[in-house]
C-alpha positions, 0 to 999 in steps of 0.5 A: 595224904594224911593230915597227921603224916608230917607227925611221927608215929609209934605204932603200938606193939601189943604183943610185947605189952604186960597182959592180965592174962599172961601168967604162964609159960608156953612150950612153942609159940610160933608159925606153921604151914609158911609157903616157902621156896626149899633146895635140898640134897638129899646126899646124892649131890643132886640140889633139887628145888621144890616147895615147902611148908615151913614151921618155926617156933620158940618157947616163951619163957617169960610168964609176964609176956603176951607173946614173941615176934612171930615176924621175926621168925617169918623173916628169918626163915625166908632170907635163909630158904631163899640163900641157902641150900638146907644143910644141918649146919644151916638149920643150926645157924638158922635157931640160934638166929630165932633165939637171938632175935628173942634173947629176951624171952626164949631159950628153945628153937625148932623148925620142920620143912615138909616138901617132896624130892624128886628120884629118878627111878629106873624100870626092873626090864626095860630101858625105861624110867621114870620120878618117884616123889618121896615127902621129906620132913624135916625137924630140928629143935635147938636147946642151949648147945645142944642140936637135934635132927630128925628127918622122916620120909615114906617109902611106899613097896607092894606086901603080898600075903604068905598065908593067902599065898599058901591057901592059893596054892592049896586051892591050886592043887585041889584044882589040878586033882580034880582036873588030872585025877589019878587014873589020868595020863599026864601029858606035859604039854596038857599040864604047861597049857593048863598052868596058862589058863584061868581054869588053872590058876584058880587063885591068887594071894592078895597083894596091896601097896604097903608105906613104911614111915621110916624116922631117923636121927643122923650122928652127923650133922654134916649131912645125911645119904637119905636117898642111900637109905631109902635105896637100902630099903627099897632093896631089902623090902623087894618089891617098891612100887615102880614108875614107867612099866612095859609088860617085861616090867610088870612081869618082873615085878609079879615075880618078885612079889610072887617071891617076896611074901611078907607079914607087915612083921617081916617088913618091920623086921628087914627094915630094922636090921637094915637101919641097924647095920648102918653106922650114920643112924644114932636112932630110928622108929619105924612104922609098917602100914599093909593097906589090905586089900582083904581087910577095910582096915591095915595091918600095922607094925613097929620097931625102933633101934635097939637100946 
C-alpha cells in the first residue's frame, strides 16, 4: 500500500491544459492501425467476422488546445466493433459519438476499417471451390449533417497482351511456312499433330496478374452489394484469377484469357461502363495496374465517373 492511498487523487490531464505552443488548428488528430474485431456484410447477407485495423480521428478546432482524448475515440470504437455489425448508419452514429465525446473542441469526425472478406469461389469446369480474400476499406468522415462513404476494395484478374498476341501469332505462321512450304502436301492429321507440339507453338503472348483498385461512393447509406459489384466486375473483365483448379479448370481458363486480350486501357474502360450503369454508385475512381511480365515496371490506367 501507498502511504499517501488514503489520500484522494487528481491525476493530472496535460493534454487539455493551455500549451505555449498551441497556437494552431489541426485537420485530424487521432489514432490509426487500432487492432480490432470487425462483422461485415458485404451485401449477400453472409456476416463474416475478421480482424481490423481501425483509424479514428477529429480535427482540433481550438488553436489554445494541446490536444483531444484519443482515449475516448479508443473506447468508442471498440463498444461499437465489438456489438454491431458495421453498417453505414452505425458508422454514422458511431462520429457523432466522437464529436460529442469532443463537443468542445471538434466539428469534423472520420473512420477507416482495413480488414479482408472472405468469398467463396466457384472453379470455371470442375466441381471444386475455393476462398477469394478480397481487402476492403472502409472510410467515412462526418461534418456537421453531412455523412460520406467511401469503400475500396481490389479485384485482382490475369491481362493478356493483344500486341504480343498478335506478334505470337506472327511468329506462329512463319513457323508453319517453313514447316509445310508451299510445294508440300498438307495432310490434316500432320498439321493437327503439329499445332500439339512445342515446334508449333512457337510463342505465346505474355500474360500477367493484373488489380484494379476500384473507389466507390454509395447513394444509399442503407447498405451497399459490394460482393454484387466485384461479381459485376469480375465478369466484364473475364478472366479473374481462380481458386481450386484441376486441369479442365486451368484449360478453361487459358481459353479465356486466350479470348479476352486487353490493354490496361481496355480494362479501364470495361470497368468504367460497368460502374456507370450502376444506379447504387453516386461516384468512383478507378485504378488499372498490368504487373508486366515483359516490362520491370506496370503499365497503369485510370477513370472515374463521368461528370
Amino acid at each position: 500500500m501507498y502511504i499517501h492511498d488514503s489520500i484522494p487523487r487528481l491525476m493530472p490531464d496535460v493534454a487539455s491544459q493551455e500549451h505555449a505552443l498551441a497556437i494552431g488548428t489541426l485537420d485530424w488528430v487521432g489514432m490509426d492501425g487500432m487492432e480490432m474485431p470487425v462483422a461485415f456484410d458485404a451485401g449477400d447477407g453472409d456476416v463474416r467476422g475478421t480482424s481490423a485495423r481501425v483509424g479514428a480521428w477529429v480535427n482540433l478546432i481550438r488553436p489554445e488546445a494541446r490536444g483531444i482524448h484519443m482515449s475516448r475515440l479508443y473506447l468508442l470504437v471498440e463498444q461499437y466493433l465489438s456489438a454491431e455489425t458495421v453498417t453505414s448508419a452505425g458508422l454514422k452514429t458511431l462520429l457523432q459519438a466522437f464529436l460529442t465525446s469532443h463537443a468542445d473542441l471538434s466539428d469534423h469526425a472520420r473512420i477507416t476499417l482495413r480488414f479482408e472478406h472472405l468469398v467463396r469461389r466457384r472453379a470455371l469446369r470442375s466441381d471444386n471451390s475455393g476462398w477469394r480474400a478480397y481487402p476492403i476499406t472502409l472510410d467515412a468522415t462526418l461534418s456537421g449533417d453531412r455523412f460520406a462513404l467511401e469503400i475500396t476494395t481490389d479485384v485482382v484478374y490475369s491481362s493478356t497482351c493483344p500486341a504480343s498476341a498478335a506478334l505470337s501469332r506472327q511468329l506462329i505462321q512463319e513457323r508453319f511456312a517453313q514447316n509445310f512450304p508451299a510445294d508440300r502436301e498438307l495432310d490434316r492429321d500432320t498439321i493437327l499433330k503439329w499445332l500439339g507440339s512445342e515446334q508449333g507453338i512457337v510463342a505465346t503472348p505474355h500474360a500477367q496478374r493484373s488489380t484494379a483498385t476500384l473507389r466507390v461512393r454509395p447513394v444509399s447509406d442503407e447498405g451497399f452489394p459490394l460482393i454484387d459489384m466485384i461479381d459485376r466486375v469480375e465478369s466484364a473483365l473475364g478472366t479473374p484469377v481462380q481458386t481450386a483448379v484441376k486441369r479442365e479448370d486451368e484449360q478453361a481458363f487459358a481459353l479465356a484469357n486466350g479470348g479476352n486480350l486487353m490493354f490496361c486501357e481496355d480494362a479501364a474502360r470495361r470497368i468504367q461502363k460497368t460502374l456507370e450503369a450502376d444506379a447504387r454508385i453516386a461516384d468512383f475512381h478507378v485504378r488499372i495496374a498490368h504487373h508486366e511480365s515483359l516490362h520491370p515496371h506496370d503499365a497503369v490506367a485510370f477513370a472515374s465517373k463521368a461528370r
